[in-house]
BAROZA-755185 format. One line per field, with one value per residue (C-alpha): x, y, z; residue in three letters; residue number from 1. Coordinates in nm, 2 decimals, always signed. Layout:
// BAROZA-755185
X X / ...;
Y Y / ...;
Z Z / ...;
residu ala / ...;
num NUM / ...;
This chain:
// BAROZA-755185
X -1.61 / -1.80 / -1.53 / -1.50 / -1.62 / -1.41 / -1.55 / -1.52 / -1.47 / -1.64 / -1.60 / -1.90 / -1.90 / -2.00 / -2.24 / -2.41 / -2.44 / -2.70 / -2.93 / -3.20 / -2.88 / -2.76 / -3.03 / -3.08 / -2.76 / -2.75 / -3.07 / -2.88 / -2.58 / -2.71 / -2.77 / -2.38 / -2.28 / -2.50 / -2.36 / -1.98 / -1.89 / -1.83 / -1.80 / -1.48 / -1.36 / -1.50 / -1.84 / -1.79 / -1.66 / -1.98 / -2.21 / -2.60 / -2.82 / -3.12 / -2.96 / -3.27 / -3.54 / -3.40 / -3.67 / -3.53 / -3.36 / -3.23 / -2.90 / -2.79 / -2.80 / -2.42 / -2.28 / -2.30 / -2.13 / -1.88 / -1.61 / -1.54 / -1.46 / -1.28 / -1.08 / -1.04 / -0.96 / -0.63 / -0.78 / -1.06 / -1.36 / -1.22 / -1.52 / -1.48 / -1.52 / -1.40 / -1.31 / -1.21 / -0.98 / -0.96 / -0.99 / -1.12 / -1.09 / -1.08 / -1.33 / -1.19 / -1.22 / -1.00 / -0.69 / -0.67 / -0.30 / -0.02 / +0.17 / -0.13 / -0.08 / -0.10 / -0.44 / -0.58 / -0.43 / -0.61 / -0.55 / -0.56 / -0.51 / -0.53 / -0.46 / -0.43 / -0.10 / +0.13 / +0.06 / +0.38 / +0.67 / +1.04 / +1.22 / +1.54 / +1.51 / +1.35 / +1.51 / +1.49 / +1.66 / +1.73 / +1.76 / +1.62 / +1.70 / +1.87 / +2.05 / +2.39 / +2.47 / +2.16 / +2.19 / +2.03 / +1.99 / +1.89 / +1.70 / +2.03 / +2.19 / +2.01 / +2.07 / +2.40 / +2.52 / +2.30 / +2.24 / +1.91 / +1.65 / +1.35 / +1.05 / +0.71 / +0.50 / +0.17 / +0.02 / -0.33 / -0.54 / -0.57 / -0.95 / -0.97 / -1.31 / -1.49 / -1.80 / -1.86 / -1.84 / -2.19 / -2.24 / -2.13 / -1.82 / -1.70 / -1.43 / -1.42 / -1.68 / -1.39 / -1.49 / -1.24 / -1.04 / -0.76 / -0.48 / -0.26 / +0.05 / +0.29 / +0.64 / +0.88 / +1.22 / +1.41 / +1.68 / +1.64 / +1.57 / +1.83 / +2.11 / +2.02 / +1.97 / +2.30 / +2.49 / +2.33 / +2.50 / +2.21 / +2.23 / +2.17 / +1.87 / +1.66 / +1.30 / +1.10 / +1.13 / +0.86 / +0.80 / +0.65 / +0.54 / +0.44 / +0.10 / -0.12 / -0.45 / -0.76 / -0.83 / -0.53 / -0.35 / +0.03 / +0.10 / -0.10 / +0.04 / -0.14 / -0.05 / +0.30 / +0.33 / +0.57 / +0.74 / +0.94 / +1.32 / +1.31 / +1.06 / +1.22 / +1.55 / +1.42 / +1.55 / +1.20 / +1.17 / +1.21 / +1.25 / +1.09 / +1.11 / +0.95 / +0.67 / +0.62 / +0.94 / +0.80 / +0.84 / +0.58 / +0.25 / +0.18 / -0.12 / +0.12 / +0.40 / +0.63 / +0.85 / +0.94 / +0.79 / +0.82 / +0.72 / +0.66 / +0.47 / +0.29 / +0.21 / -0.09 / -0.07 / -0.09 / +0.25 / +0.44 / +0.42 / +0.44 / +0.56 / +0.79 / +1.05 / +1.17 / +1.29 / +1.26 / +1.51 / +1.35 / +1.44 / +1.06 / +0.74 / +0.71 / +0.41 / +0.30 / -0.04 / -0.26 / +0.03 / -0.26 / -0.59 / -0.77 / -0.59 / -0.50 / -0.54 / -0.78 / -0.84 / -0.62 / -0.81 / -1.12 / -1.44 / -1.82 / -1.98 / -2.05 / -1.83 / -1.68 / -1.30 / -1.04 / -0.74 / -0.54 / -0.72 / -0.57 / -0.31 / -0.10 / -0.14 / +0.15 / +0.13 / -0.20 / -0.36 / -0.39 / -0.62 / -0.77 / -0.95 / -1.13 / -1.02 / -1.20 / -1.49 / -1.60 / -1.89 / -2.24 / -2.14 / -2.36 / -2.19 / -2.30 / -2.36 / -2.22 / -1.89 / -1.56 / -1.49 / -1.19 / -1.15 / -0.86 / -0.70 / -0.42 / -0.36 / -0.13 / -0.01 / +0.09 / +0.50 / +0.44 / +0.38 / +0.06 / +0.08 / -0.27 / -0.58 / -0.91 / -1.24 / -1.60 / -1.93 / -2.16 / -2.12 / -1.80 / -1.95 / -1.69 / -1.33 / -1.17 / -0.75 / -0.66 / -0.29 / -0.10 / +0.21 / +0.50 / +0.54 / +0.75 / +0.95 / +0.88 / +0.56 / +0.44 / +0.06 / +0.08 / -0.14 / -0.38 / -0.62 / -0.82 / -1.12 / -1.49 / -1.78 / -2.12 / -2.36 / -2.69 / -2.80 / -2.91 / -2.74 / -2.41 / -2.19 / -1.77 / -1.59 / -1.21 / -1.02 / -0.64 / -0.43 / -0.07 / +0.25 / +0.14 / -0.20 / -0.36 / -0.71 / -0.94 / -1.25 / -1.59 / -1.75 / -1.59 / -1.41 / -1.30 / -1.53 / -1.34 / -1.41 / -1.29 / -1.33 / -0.96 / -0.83 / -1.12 / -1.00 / -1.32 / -1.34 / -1.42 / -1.74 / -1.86 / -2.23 / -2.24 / -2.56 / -2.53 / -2.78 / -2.82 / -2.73 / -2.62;
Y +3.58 / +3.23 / +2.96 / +2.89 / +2.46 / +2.26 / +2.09 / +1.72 / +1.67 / +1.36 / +1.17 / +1.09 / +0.73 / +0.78 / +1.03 / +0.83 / +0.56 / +0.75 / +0.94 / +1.08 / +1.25 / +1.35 / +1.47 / +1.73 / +1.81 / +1.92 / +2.09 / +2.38 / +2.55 / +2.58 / +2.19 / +2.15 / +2.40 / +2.23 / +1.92 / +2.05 / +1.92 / +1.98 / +1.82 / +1.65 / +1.80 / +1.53 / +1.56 / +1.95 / +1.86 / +1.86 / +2.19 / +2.09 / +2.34 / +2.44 / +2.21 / +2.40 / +2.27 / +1.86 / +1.64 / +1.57 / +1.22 / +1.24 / +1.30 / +1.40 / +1.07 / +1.18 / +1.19 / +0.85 / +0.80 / +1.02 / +0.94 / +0.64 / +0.91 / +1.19 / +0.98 / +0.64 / +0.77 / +0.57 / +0.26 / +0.19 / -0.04 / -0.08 / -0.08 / +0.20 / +0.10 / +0.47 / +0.80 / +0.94 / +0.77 / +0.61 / +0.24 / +0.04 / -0.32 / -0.54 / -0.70 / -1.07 / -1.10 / -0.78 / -0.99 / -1.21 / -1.09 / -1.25 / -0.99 / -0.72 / -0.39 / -0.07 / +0.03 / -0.32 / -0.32 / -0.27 / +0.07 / +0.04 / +0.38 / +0.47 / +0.84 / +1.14 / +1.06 / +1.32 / +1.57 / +1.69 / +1.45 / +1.49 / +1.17 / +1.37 / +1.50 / +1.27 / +1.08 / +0.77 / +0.72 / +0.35 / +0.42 / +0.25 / +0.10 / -0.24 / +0.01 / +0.07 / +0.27 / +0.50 / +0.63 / +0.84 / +0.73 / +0.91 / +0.71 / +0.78 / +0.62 / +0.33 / +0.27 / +0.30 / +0.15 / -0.20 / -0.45 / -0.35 / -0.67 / -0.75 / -0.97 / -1.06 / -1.07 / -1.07 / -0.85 / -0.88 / -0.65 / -0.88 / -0.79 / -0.88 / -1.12 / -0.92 / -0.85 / -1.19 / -1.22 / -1.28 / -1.13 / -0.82 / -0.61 / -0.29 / -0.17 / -0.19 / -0.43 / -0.62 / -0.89 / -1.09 / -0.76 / -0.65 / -0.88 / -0.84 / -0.96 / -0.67 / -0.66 / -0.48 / -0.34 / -0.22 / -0.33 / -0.62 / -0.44 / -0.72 / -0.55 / -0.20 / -0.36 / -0.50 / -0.16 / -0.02 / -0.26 / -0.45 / -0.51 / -0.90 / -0.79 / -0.68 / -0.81 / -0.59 / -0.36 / -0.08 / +0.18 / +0.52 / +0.67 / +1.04 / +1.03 / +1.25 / +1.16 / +1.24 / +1.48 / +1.70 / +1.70 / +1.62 / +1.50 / +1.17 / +0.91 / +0.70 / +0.42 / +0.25 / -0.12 / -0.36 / -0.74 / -0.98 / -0.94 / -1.32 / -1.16 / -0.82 / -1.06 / -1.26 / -1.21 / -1.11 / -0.80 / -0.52 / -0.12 / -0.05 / +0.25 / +0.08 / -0.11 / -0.28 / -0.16 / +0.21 / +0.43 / +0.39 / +0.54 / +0.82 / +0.65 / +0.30 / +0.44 / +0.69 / +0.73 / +0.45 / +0.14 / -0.14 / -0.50 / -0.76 / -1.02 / -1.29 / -1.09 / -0.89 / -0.55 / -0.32 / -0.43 / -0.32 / +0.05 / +0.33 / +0.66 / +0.55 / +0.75 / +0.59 / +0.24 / +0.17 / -0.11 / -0.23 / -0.42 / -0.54 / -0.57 / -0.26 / -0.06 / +0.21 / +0.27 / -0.03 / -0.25 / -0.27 / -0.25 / -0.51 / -0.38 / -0.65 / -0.92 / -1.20 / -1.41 / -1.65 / -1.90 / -1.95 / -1.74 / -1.79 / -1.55 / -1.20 / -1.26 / -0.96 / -1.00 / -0.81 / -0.71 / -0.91 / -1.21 / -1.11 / -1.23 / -1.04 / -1.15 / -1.28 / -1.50 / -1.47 / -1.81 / -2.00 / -1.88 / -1.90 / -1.65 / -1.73 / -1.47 / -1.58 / -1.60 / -1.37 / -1.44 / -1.48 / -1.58 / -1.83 / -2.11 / -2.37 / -2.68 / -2.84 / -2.67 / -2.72 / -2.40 / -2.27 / -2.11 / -1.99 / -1.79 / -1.76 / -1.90 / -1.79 / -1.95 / -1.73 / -1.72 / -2.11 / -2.23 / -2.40 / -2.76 / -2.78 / -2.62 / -2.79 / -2.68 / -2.83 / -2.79 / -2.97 / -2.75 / -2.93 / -3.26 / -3.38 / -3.19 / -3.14 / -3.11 / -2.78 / -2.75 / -2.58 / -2.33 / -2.23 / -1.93 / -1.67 / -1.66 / -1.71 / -1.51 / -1.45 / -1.61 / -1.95 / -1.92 / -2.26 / -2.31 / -2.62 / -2.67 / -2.82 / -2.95 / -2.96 / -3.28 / -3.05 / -2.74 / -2.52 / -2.26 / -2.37 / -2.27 / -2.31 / -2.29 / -2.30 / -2.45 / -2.43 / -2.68 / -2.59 / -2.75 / -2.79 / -2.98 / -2.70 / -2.62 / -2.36 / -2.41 / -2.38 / -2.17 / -1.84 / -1.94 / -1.81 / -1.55 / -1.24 / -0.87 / -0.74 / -0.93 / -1.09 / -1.37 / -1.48 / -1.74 / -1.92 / -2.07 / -1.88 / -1.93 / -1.79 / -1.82 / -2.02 / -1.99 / -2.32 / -2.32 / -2.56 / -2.37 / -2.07;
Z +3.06 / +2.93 / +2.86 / +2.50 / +2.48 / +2.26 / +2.02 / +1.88 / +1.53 / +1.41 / +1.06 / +0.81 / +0.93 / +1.28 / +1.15 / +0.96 / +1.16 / +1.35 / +1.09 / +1.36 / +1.56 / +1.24 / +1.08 / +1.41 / +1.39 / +1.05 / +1.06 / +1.22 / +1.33 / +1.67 / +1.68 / +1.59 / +1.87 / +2.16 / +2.06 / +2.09 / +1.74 / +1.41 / +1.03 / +0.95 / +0.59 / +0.46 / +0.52 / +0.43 / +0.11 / -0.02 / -0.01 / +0.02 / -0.11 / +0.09 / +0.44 / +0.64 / +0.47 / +0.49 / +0.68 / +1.03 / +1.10 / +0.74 / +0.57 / +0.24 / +0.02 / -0.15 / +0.20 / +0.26 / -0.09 / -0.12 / +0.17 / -0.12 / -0.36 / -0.16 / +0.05 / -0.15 / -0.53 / -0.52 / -0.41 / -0.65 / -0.51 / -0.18 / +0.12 / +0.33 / +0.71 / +0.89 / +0.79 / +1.09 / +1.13 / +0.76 / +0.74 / +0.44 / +0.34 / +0.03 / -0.16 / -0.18 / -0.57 / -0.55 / -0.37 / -0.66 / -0.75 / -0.68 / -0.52 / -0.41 / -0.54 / -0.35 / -0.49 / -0.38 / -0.02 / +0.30 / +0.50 / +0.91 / +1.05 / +1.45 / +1.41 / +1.13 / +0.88 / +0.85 / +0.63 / +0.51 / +0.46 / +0.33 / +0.28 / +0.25 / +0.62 / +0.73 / +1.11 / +1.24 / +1.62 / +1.78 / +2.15 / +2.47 / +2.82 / +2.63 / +2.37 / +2.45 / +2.16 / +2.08 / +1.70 / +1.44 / +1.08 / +0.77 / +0.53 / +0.28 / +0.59 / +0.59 / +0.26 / +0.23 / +0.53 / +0.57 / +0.30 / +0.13 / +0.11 / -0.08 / +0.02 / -0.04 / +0.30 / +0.44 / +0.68 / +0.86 / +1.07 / +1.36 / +1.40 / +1.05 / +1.00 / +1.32 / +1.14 / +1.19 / +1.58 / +1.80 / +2.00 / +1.82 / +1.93 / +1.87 / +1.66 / +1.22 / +1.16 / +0.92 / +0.66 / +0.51 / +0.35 / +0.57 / +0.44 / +0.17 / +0.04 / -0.10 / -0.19 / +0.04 / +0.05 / +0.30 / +0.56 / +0.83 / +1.18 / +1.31 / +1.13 / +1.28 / +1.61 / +1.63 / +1.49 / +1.82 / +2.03 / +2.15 / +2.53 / +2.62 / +2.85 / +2.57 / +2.58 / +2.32 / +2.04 / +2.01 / +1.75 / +1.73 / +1.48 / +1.33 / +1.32 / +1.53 / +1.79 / +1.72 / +1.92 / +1.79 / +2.11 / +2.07 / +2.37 / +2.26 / +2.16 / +1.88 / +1.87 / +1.97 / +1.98 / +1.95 / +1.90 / +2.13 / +2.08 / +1.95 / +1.62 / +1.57 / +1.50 / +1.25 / +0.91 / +0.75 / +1.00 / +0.77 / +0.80 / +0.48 / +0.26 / -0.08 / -0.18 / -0.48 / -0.58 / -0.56 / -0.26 / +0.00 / -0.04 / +0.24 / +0.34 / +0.40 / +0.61 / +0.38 / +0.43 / +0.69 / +0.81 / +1.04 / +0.84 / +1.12 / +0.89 / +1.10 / +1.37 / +1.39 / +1.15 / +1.43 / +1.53 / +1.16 / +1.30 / +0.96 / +0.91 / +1.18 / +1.36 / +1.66 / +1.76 / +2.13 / +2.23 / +2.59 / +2.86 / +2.91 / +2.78 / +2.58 / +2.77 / +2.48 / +2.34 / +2.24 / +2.42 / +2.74 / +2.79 / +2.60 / +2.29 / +2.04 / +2.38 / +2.37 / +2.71 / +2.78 / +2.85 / +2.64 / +2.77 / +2.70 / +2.41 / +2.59 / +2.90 / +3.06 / +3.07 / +3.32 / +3.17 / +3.35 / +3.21 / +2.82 / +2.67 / +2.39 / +2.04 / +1.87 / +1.58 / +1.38 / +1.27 / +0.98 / +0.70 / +0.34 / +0.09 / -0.22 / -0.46 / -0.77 / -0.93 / -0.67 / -0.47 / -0.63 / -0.97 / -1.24 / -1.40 / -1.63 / -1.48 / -1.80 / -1.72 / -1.47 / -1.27 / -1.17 / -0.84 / -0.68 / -0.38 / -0.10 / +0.21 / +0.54 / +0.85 / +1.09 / +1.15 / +0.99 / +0.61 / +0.51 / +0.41 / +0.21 / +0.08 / +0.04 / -0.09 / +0.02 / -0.20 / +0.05 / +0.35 / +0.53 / +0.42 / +0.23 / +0.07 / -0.19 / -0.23 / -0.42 / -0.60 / -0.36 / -0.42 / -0.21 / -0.07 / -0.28 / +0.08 / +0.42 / +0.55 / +0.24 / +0.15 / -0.08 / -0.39 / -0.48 / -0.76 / -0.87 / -1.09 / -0.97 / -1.16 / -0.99 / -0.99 / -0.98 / -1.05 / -0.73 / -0.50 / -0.37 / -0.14 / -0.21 / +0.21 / +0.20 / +0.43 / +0.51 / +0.73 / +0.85 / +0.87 / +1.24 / +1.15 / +1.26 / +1.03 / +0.99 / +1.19 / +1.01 / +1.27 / +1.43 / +1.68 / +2.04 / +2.09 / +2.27 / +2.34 / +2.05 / +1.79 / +1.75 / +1.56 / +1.31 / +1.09 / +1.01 / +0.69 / +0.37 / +0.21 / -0.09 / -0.30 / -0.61 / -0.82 / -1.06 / -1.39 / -1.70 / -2.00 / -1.82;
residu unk / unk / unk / unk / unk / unk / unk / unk / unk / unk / unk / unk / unk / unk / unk / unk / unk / unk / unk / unk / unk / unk / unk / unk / unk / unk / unk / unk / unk / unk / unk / unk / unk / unk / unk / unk / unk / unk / unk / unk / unk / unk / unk / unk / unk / unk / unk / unk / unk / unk / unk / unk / unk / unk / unk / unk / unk / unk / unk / unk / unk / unk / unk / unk / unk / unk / unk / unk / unk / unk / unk / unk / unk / unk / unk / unk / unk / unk / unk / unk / unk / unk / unk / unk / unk / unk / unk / unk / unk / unk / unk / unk / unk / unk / unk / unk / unk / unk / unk / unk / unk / unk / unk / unk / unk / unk / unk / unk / unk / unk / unk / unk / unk / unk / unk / unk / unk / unk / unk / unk / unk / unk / unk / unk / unk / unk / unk / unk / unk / unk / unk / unk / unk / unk / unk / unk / unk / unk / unk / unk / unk / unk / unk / unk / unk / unk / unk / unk / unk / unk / unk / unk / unk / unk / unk / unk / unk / unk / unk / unk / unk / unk / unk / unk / unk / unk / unk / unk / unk / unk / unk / unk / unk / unk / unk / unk / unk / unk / unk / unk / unk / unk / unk / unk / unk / unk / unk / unk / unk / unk / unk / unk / unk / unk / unk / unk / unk / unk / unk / unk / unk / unk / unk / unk / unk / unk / unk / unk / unk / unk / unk / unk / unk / unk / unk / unk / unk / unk / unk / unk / unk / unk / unk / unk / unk / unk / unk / unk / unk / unk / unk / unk / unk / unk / unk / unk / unk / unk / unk / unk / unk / unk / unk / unk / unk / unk / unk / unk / unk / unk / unk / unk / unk / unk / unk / unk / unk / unk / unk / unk / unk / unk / unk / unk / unk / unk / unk / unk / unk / unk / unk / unk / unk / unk / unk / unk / unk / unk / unk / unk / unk / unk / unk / unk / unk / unk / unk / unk / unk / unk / unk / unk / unk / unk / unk / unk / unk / unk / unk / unk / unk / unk / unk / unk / unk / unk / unk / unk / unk / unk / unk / unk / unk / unk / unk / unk / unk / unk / unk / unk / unk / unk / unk / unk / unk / unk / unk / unk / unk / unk / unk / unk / unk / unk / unk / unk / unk / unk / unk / unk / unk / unk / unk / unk / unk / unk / unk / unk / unk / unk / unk / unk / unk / unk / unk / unk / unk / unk / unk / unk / unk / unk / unk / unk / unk / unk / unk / unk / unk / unk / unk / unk / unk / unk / unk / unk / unk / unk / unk / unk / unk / unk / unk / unk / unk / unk / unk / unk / unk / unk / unk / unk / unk / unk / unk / unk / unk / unk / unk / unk / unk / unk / unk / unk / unk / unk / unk / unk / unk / unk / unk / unk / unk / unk / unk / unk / unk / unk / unk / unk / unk / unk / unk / unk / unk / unk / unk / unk / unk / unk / unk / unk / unk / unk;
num 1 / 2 / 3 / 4 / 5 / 6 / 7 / 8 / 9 / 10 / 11 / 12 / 13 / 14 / 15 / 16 / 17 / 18 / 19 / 20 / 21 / 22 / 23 / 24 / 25 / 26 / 27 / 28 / 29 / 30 / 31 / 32 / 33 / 34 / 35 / 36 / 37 / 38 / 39 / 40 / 41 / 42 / 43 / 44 / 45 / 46 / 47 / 48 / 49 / 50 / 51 / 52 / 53 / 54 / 55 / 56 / 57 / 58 / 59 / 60 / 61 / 62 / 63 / 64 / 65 / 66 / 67 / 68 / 69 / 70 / 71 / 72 / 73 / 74 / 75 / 76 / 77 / 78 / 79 / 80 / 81 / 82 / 83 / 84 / 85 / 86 / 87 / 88 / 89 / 90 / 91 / 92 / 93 / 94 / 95 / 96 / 97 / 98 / 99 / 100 / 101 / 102 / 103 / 104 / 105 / 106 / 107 / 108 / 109 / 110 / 111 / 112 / 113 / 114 / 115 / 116 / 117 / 118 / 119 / 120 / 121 / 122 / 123 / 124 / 125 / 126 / 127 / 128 / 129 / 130 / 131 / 132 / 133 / 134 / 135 / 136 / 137 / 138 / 139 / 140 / 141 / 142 / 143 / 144 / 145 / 146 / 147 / 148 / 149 / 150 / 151 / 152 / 153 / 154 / 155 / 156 / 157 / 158 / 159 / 160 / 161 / 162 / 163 / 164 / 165 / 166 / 167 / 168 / 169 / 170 / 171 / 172 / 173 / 174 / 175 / 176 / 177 / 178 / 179 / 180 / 181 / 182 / 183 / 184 / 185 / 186 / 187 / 188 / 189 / 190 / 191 / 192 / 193 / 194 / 195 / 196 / 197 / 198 / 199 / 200 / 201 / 202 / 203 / 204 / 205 / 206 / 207 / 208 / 209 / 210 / 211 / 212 / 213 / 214 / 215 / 216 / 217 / 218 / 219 / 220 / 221 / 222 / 223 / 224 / 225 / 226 / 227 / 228 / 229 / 230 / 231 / 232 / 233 / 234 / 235 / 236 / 237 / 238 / 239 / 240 / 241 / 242 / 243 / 244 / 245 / 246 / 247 / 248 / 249 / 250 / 251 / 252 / 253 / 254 / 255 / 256 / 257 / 258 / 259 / 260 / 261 / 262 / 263 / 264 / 265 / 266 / 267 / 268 / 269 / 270 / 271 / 272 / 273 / 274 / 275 / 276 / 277 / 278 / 279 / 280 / 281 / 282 / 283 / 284 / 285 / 286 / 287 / 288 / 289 / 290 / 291 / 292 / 293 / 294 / 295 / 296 / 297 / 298 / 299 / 300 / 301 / 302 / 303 / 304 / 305 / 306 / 307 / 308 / 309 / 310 / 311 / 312 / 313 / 314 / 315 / 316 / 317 / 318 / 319 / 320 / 321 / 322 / 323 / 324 / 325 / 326 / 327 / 328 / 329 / 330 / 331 / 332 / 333 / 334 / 335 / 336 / 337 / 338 / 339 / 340 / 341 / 342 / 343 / 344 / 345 / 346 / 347 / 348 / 349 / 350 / 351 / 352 / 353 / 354 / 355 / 356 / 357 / 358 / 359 / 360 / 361 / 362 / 363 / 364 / 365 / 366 / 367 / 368 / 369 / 370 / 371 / 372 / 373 / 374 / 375 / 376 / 377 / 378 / 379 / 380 / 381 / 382 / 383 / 384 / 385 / 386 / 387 / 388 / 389 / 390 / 391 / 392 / 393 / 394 / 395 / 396 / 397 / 398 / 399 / 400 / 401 / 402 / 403 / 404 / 405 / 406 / 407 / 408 / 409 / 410 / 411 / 412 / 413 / 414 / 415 / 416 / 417 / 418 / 419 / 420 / 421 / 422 / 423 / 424 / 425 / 426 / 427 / 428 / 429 / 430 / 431 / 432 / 433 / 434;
């Protein structure tokens, strides 16, 4: 009797990213079976007509459009980066809201969601080695029993701006798209902590959440990070159950999130259904490795780094976008233009935005706002004229409360691609008469 293999199910992304594989692969169903994989439902969405006959090292041209169709329809113009598993960012102009709505908002996944969720049943148990008083809550339970908060706060994929590393890393080649800056509601993971009867040796709080691998196995984890005791005690760590004042989208966490604003994204865990008190470092998935680490000390472009040598990131940097006009516009040199956007600091607050039109020659001071609360982005505008007509770049720059300021190069190169927060640059095309 032959052993059955088992076969890998890959996404339309990594398919395409190799179109003379692909195109052998498609060709026929024997190529998919000495291959050991198959079409993620993506790709099988669509059903090509004579497949046989398509000239090898090719793929259907709709296939490389359609994952934005089938799998983004609620998030109109965002960039897809991954389907398997989804990820898609953010076209800056797109950010330009105050408080980002759902449709405009990044998604990050690790693993598949879950496909089937009851808010009404749903569980959520506190437990742990620094947990003297493990519990379970309903989310009714939550409700009811701790004081319900709302705030505005900004999360960011920590290998947001990745795309722009050399030499190249792996991972979601990231622009400038996975931020945003929604509205949440929910109750402070401080007040849960403490009706568990948090133990004075507590170090961490993890998450884990109930999304599956991959691969389909469930007895592997995803994903499962986590914050210092000091962060999961601040007063802007939510357990959220609403965004925007709506519930939570499915592909954003419903029905339960972790919010850890400041930190890197991968550390406000969704669809989450257990908090893990701990008396140490928490040690779950993407907690080691060279999982959101960069080396502690700083390494030459292309070094190879040991494990040991990373450090966990905490707070993300501080960093600017340039939300409108959106890159590439024409304006009329005879004309001011406004131009606006956002800026974040991290767990601080930023103290000014500038904006240079001579390549970091010279800046200029923008009208900066305050945050709606703290760890949510500041919003700053100003207007420019132009002396001459020409291409132009606009580069945003934002200093924090600290005096720390965006650098205009990428800075610390590292492994994977951590921590970008290079200036923001944008084309300007300026034209007499235009």
């Amino acid at each position: 009797m032959t052993r059955r293999r088992r076969m890998r199910e890959i996404g339309l992304s990594e398919l395409l990213s190799d179109p003379e594989r692909a195109g052998h692969l498609l060709s026929s169903r024997r190529g998919f079976l000495s291959a050991g994989v198959r079409l993620g439902a993506g790709a099988m969405a669509l059903r090509v007509a004579h497949l046989g006959l398509l000239p090898a090292g090719l793929v259907p041209v709709a296939w490389g459009e359609q994952p934005v169709d089938a799998l983004l329809a609620e998030k109109p113009g965002l960039r897809l980066l991954n389907d398997r598993p989804l990820n898609a960012e953010t076209p800056a102009h797109l950010l330009d809201d105050a408080v980002t709505p759902a449709a405009r908002l990044f998604v990050r996944n690790n693993g598949i969601p879950p496909q089937s969720v009851d808010p009404a049943t749903w569980t959520l148990r506190v437990h742990g080695e620094s947990c003297r008083r493990p519990r379970s809550f309903s989310i009714a339970e939550l409700q009811r029993s701790f004081e319900p908060v709302t705030l505005q706060l900004t999360l960011e994929c920590g290998g947001n701006g990745r795309s722009e590393f050399r030499p190249r890393v792996p991972g979601n080649q990231w622009t400038t798209g996975a931020v945003g800056c929604p509205r949440f509601t929910g109750v402070r993971l401080r007040d849960l902590l403490a009706a568990c009867d948090l133990r004075d040796d507590a170090v961490y709080v993890g998450y884990v959440g109930a999304d599956t691998h991959l691969s389909g196995d469930p007895g592997k984890q995803v994903i499962s990070r986590g914050v210092p005791i000091a962060k999961a005690l601040e007063a802007e760590t939510l357990l959220a159950w609403a965004m925007n004042d709506e519930p939570l989208p499915a592909v954003h966490g419903a029905p339960l999130r972790l919010v850890c604003a400041g930190f890197p994204a991968s550390a406000s865990g969704k669809w989450v259904t257990d908090i893990l008190i701990r008396d140490r470092v928490h040690d779950g998935e993407k907690m080691g490795g060279s999982s959101y680490r960069v080396p502690c000390t700083p390494v030459a472009p292309g070094a190879q780094v040991a494990d040991a040598d990373l450090c966990i990131i905490e707070t993300m940097p501080v960093k600017s976008l340039i939300t409108s006009p959106r890159s590439g516009v024409r304006v009329d040199a005879a004309r001011a233009l406004t131009v606006r956007g956002h800026a974040w600091a991290g767990a601080g607050a930023v103290a000014r935005v500038e904006l240079s039109t001579d390549f970091g020659a010279t800046w200029q001071a923008t009208r900066l706002a305050p945050p709606a609360n703290r760890l949510a982005w500041q919003h700053w505008e100003t207007q420019l004229r132009f002396s001459q007509p020409g291409y132009h770049e606009l580069w945003a720059r934002a200093t924090d409360a600290a005096g720390r300021a965006q650098p205009m190069l990428v800075p610390g190169w590292n492994p994977k691609g951590y921590l970008n927060n290079a200036t923001h640059r944008i084309a300007v095309q300026v034209q007499t008469g235009a």
